[in-house]
C-alpha positions as CSV (number, residue, x, y, z in Angstrom):
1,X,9.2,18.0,-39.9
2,X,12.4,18.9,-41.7
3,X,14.4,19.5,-38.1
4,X,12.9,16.3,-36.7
5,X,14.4,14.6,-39.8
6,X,17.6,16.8,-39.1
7,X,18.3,16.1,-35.5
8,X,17.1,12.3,-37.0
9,X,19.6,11.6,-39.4
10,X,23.3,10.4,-38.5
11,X,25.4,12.9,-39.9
12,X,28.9,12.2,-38.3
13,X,28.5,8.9,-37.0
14,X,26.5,10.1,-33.7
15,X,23.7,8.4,-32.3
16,X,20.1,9.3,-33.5
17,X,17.0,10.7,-32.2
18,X,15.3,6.9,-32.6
19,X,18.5,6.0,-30.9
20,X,18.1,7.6,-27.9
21,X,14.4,6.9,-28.0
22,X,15.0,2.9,-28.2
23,X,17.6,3.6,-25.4
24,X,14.6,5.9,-23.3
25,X,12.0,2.6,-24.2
26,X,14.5,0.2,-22.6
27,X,15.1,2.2,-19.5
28,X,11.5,2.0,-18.9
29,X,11.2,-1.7,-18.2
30,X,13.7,-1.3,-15.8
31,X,11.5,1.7,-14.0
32,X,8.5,-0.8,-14.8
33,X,10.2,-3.5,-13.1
34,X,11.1,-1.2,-9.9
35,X,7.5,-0.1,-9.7
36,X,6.4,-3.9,-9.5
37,X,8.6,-4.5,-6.8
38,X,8.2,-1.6,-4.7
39,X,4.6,-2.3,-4.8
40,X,4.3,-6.1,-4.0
41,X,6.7,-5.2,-1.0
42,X,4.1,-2.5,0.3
43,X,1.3,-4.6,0.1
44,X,3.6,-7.3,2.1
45,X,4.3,-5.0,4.5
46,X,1.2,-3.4,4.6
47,X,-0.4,-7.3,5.2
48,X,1.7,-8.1,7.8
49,X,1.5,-4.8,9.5
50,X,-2.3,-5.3,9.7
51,X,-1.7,-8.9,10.6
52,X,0.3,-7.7,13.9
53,X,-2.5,-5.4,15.0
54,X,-5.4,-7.2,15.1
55,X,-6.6,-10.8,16.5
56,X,-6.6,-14.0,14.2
57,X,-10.4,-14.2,14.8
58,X,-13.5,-13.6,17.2
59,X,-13.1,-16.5,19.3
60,X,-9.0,-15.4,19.5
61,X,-10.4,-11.5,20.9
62,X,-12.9,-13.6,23.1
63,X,-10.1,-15.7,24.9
64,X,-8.0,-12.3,25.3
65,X,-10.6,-10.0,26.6
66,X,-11.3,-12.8,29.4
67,X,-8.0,-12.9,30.3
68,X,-8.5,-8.9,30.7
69,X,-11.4,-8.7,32.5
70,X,-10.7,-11.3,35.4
71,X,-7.9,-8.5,36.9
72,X,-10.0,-6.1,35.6
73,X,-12.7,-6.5,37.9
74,X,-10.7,-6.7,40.6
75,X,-9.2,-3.9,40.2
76,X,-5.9,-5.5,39.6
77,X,-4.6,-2.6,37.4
78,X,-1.2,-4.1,37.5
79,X,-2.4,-7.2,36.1
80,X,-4.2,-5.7,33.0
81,X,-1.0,-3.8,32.2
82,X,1.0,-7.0,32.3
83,X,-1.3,-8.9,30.2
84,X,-1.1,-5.5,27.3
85,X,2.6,-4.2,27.7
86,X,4.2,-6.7,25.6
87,X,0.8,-7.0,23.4
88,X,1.4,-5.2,19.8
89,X,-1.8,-5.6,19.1
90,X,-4.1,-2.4,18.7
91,X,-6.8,-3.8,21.4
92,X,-4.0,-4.6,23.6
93,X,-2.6,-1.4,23.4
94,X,-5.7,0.5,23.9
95,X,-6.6,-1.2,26.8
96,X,-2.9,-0.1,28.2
97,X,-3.2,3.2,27.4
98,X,-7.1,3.4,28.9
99,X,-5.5,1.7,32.4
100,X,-2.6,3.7,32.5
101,X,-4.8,7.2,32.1
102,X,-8.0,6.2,34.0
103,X,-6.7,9.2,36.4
104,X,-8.1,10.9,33.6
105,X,-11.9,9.8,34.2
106,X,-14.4,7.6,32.3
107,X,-15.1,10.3,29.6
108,X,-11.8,11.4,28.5
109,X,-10.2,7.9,28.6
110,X,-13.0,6.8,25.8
111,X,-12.5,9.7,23.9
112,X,-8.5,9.2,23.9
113,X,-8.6,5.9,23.0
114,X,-10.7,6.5,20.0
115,X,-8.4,9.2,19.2
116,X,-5.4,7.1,19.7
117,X,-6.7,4.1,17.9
118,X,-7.6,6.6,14.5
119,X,-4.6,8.5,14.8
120,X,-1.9,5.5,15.2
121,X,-3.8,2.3,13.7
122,X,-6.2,3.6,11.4
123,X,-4.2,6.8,9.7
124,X,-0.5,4.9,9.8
125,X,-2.6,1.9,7.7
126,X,-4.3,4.7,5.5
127,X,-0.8,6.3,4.8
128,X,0.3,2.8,3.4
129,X,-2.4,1.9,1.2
130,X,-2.1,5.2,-0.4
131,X,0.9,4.5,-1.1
132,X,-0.2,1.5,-3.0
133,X,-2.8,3.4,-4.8
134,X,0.1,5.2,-6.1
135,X,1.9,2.9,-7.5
136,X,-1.5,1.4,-9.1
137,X,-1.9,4.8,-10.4
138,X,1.7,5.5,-12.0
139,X,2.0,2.0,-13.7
140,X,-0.3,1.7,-16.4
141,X,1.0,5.8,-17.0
142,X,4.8,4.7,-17.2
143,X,4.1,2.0,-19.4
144,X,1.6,4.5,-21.8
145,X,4.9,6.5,-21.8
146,X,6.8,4.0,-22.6
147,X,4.4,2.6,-25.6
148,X,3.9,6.4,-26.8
149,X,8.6,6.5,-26.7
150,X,8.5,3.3,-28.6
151,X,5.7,4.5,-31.1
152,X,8.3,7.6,-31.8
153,X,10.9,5.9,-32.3
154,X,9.3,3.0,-34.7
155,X,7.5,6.5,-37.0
156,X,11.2,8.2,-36.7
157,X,13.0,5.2,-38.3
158,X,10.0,5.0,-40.8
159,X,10.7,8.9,-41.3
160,X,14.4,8.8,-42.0
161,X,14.8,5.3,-44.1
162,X,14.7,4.6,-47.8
163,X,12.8,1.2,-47.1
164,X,11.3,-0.6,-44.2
165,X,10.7,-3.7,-43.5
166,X,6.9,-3.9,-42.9
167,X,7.8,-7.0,-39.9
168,X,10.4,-5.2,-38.6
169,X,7.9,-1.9,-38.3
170,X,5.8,-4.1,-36.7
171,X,8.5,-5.9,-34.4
172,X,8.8,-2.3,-33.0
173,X,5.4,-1.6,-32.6
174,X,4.7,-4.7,-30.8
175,X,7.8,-4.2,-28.2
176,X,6.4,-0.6,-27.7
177,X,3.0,-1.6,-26.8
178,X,4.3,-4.4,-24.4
179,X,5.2,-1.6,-21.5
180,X,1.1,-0.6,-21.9
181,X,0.8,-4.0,-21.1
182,X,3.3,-4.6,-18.4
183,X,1.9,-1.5,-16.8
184,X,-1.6,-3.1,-16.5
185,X,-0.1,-6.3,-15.9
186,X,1.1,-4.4,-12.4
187,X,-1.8,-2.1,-11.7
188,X,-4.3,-4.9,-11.6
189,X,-3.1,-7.6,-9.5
190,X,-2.3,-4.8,-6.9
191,X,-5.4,-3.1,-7.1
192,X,-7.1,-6.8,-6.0
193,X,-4.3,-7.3,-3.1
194,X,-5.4,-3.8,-2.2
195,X,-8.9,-4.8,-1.7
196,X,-7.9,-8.0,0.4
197,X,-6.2,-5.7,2.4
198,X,-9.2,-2.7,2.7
199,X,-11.0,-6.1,4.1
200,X,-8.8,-6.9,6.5
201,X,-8.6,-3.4,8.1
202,X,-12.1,-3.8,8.6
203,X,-12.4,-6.6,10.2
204,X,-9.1,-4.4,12.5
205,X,-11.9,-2.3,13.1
206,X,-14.8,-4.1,13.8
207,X,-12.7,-6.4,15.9
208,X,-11.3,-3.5,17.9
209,X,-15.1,-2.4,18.3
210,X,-15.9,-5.3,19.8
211,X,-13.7,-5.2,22.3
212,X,-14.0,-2.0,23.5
213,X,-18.1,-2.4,24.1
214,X,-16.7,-5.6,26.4
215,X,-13.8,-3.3,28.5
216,X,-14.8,0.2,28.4
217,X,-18.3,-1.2,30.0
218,X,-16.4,-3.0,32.7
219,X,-13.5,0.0,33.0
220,X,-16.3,2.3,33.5
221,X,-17.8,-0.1,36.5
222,X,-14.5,-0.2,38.0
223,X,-13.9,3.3,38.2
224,X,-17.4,4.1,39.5
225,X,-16.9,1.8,42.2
């Protein structure tokens, strides 16, 4: 107790320990502030990257997959490629990459599209959301340090002066415990958006389902004949 009161003191007009801890307690709204930002721009991104990759609705999967399997029946392969080439989204681009490797045969074509669809749609997604749970994670923890730096620095001025000021004791307290706060204030709004956007990959997936039990059916007629 003696050395914190020793490195606490101003001896020769330096700054103090609660000086440095105020100026550590500041810093962290700015880190606070960061975290908020980088998080409501992943969840953007990851929206609208799950946005580009699936179909609007049923009836919108519907209207494609017709469009799909008129060529496809005729065993127009051209035409199916030229109706998915410029298509970003992930049923599009699995029925391209099934035409382009039906050399491969029925079997293997299913199997690497499922592959294809887990490995580039699914785990890209997954590796974005995590990195939202992350920053839903280290939020309410950055602004605990940041209440716990505060709270140091409000019991080291109590330490080192001959009187306090019970309000201003208080004032200190009360700034200290609003990065707690702020940190929640972050976590939980992101950990709804994060839901919103575990629904929407989904209904990616289910979507995607769908249309594979209407095209590999009909690939798998083609190829047979």
């Amino acid at each position: 107790m003696n050395t914190f009161l020793f490195f606490a003191q101003d001896g020769g007009g330096g700054a103090t320990i609660s000086d440095y801890l105020d100026y550590v307690g500041n810093s962290i709204y700015g880190v606070l502030a960061v975290i908020a930002l980088w998080g409501l721009y992943l969840v953007v991104m990851v929206w609208r990257r799950v946005g580009a990759k699936r179909f609007k609705n049923e009836a919108a999967l519907n209207q494609f997959m017709d469009m799909v399997d008129e060529p496809l029946l005729q065993s127009d392969f051209d035409g199916v490629l030229s109706l998915c080439e410029r298509n970003k989204r992930a049923m599009a681009q699995l029925i391209y990459l099934g035409v382009m490797n039906r050399s491969l045969g029925y079997a293997q074509v299913r199997q690497l599209m499922a592959d294809r669809f887990q490995r580039d749609v699914l785990a890209d997604l997954e590796n974005r959301t995590s990195l939202i749970n992350t920053v839903i994670k280290s939020a309410p923890m950055v602004g605990l340090l940041g209440t716990v730096v505060g709270m140091m620095g409000a019991f080291g001025k109590l330490a080192t002066a001959d009187q306090v000021d019970p309000s201003v004791l208080a004032g200190n307290i009360m700034v200290a415990l609003i990065t707690t706060a702020s940190g929640l204030a972050i976590a939980i709004p992101l950990t709804v958006l994060l839901s919103f956007i575990n629904i929407r990959i989904r209904k990616l997936e289910d979507m995607v389902g769908v249309g594979l039990t209407r095209f590999l059916p009909a690939l798998k007629h083609v190829m047979d004949d």
